[in-house]
N, C-alpha and C positions, 0 to 999 in steps of 0.2 A: 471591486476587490483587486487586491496587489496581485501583479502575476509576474514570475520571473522566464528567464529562457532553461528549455530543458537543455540541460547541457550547452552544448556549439550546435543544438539541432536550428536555435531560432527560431524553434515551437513555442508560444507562450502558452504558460503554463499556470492556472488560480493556485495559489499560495497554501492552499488545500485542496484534495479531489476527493471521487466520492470511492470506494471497491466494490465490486458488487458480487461479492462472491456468497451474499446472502441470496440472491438472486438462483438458488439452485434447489431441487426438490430434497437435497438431504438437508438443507436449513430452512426454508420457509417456502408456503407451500402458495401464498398470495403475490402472484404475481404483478396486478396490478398496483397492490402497494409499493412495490421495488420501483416502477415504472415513474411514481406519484413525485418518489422519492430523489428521482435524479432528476426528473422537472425541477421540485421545490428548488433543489441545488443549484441548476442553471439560471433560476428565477434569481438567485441571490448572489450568484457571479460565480458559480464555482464550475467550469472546464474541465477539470478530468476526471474523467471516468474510466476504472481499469478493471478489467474482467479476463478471462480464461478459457478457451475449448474446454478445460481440465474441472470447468467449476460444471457439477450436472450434466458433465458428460455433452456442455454445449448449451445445456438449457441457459446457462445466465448470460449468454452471445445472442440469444434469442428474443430475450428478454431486453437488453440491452438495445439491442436493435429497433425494438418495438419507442423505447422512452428516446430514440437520434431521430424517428421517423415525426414524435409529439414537439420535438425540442427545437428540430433542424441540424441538418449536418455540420455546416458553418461554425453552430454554436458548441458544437466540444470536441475534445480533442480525445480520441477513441482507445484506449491502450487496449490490449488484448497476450496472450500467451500461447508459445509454442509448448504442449505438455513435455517432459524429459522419455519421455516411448516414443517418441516423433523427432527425435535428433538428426536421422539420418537424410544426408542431403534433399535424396527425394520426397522422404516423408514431410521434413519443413516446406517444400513446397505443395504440397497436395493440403497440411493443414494450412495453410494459410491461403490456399484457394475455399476451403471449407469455413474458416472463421470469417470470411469477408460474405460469403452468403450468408451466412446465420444472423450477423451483423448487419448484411442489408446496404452495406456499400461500397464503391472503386476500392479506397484506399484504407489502411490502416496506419493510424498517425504513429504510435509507437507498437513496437512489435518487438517482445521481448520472450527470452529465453527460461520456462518457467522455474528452470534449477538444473545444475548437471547430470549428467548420468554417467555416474563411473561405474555402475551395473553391469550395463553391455558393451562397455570399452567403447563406446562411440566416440572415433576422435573427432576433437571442439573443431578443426580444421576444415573437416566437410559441413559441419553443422554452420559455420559463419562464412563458407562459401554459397550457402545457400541463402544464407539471410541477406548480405551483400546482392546477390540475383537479385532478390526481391525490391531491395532499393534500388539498384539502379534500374528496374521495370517501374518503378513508381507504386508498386503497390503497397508499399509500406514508409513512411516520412523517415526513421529513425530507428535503430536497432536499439533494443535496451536488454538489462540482461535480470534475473533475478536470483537472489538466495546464494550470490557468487563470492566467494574469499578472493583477497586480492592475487593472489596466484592466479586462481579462474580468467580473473579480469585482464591479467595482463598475458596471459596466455590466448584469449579471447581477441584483444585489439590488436594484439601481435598476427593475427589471422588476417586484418580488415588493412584494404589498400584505399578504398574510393572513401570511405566515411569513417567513424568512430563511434563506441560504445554512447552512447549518452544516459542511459541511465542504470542505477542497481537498484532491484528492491527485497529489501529484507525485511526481518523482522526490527522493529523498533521502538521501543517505549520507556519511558521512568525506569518501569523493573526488570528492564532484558535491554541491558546497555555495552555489551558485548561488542558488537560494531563501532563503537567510538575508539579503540586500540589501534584497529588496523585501518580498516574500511573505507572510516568517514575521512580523515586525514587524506588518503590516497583520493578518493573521489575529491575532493575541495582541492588539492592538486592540480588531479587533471580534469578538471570541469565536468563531472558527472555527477549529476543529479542523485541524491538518494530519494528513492521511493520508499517510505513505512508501513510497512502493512504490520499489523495486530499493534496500532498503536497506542490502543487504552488497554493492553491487556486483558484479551479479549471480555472486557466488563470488567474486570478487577480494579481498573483507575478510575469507573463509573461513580464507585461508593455503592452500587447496587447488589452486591456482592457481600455475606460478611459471615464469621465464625456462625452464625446461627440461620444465615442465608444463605447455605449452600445450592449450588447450581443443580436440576435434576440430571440423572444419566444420560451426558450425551459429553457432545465432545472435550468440553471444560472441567466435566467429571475428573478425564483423563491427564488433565494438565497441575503438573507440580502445585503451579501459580494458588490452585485452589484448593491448597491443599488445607486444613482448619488450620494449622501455625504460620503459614503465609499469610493466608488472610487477617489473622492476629496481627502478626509482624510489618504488614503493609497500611494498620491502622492510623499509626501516626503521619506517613506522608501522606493520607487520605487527609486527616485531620488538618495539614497544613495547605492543603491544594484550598480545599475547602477556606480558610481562613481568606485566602489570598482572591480567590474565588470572590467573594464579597466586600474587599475593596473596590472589585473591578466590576461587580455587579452578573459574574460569572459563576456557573459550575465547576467541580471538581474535575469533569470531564474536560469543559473547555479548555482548562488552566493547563490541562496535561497536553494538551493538542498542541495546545500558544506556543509551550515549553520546547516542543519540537522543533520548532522551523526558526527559532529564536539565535540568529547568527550563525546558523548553518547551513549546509545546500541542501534540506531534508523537507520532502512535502509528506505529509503524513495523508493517507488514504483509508481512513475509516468507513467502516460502510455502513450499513442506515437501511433499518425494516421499512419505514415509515416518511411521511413528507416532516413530521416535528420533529425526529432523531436528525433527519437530515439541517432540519434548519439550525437546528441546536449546533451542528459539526462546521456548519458554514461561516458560522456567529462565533466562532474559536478565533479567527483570525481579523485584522483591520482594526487590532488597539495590542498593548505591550505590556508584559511585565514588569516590573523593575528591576534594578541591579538588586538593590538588597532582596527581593523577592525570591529572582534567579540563584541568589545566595543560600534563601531556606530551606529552597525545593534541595540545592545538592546536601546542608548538611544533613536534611530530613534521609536522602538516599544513601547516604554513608553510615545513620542510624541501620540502614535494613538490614537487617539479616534472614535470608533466604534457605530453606531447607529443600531441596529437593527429595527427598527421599521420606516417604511414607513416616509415620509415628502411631 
């Protein structure tokens, strides 16, 4: 599998990684499927793997641990999250003595910022002297940062003397393209990686999803995306994934994965109940769209019109 460098860290990086933030008892409750499932993935070349103290309260650091201990350490490349209640100097150090146990090993390859916290006025200043600490003790490869506006970012690297930001992960997908204005520009700039998390729309780009297959109550319930005139409205770029999908001998899924990382610095981090959801996300990438394809997918997204608000 293609792998690029995270940033200037000179971490290589598989061209997709896995998230595991299903790996937590408020989403699924089968841990050793999560486990099966980042095997499968390293089976198939895919390296990163990004999880959270903040996912299950640690449980998916645990979990995760469990699939570096089957897999080998060597073989990925470990991301993990400072939560934003742990900003303060001392607390980034004390969680990121807690996340390397839970995890089960020395270092942490990327160690990243889970989202700001302008709540408790925690200034960013003490929060990236601490992270800096970190890297220069070796216990962490690379600082990265997530859910950050380029303000953040540059307020952020403006803190950092020995190294530099290398990655941002936000959200990312077809239908929540937001970050292409400011963000991705700025990162493809200065050499930071974008990380995608919710990059199929958490199921919504699946096709599994539709006016008449609504999500039962739980978190997707809550989100606009699903809402019955969205899922109406996002029928046609479904329709067109799908077409394209079967030149290539691909899903509507795949097709939206490819779409991501398709001449930009974006690894998309989809996560995967299962070792066949996982193989399915691995098998997105190592073949190309085309220009006129690339063409369909944008007028199809210029079609969409999006409602957030109830009806």
């Amino acid at each position: 599998m293609r792998r690029i460098s995270l940033g200037k860290s000179g971490i290589e990086v598989s061209k997709i990684g896995m998230g595991a933030m299903q790996a937590s008892s408020e989403w699924v409750t089968d841990d050793d499927e999560i486990v099966e499932a980042i095997v499968k993935s390293s089976d198939l070349g895919v390296n990163l793997v990004d999880t959270a103290e903040g996912y299950g309260k640690g449980h998916s650091e645990e979990v995760v641990g469990r699939a570096i201990a089957r897999v080998g350490r060597e073989n990925l490349v470990v991301a993990t999250k400072v939560a934003g209640l742990h900003l303060r100097h001392d607390d980034v150090l004390k969680a990121c003595r807690a996340s390397l146990a839970r995890l089960g090993i020395k270092k942490i390859d990327l160690y990243q910022i889970h989202s700001p916290n302008p709540w408790e006025q925690i200034p960013l200043k003490h929060t990236m002297k601490a992270m800096e600490e970190l890297y220069a003790e070796g216990k962490i490869g690379a600082i990265g940062v997530s859910n950050f506006a380029v303000r953040d970012l540059e307020e952020a690297r403006g803190y950092l003397s020995k190294t530099d930001i290398v990655s941002n992960q936000v959200r990312y997908n077809l239908l929540e393209r937001q970050i292409e204005e400011e963000v991705i520009p700025y990162c493809k700039k200065n050499g930071i990686t974008v990380l995608a998390w919710s990059p199929l729309a958490q199921g919504v780009l699946t096709g599994k999803y539709g006016p008449r297959r609504l999500p039962v109550k739980n978190t997707r319930a809550d989100n606009p995306l699903f809402f019955k005139h969205n899922l109406v409205a996002a029928r046609h770029l479904l329709s067109v994934l799908g077409t394209i999908g079967k030149n290539h001998g691909k899903s509507e899924s795949q097709v939206a994965l490819n779409w991501l990382g398709s001449g930009k610095p974006v690894v998309p981090i989809p996560g995967a109940r299962n070792a066949e959801q996982a193989e399915q996300n691995a098998l997105s990438v190592g073949w190309s769209i085309t220009r006129d394809e690339a063409n369909e997918i944008e007028l199809a997204c210029k079609r969409l019109k999006l409602d957030y608000f109830p009806r």
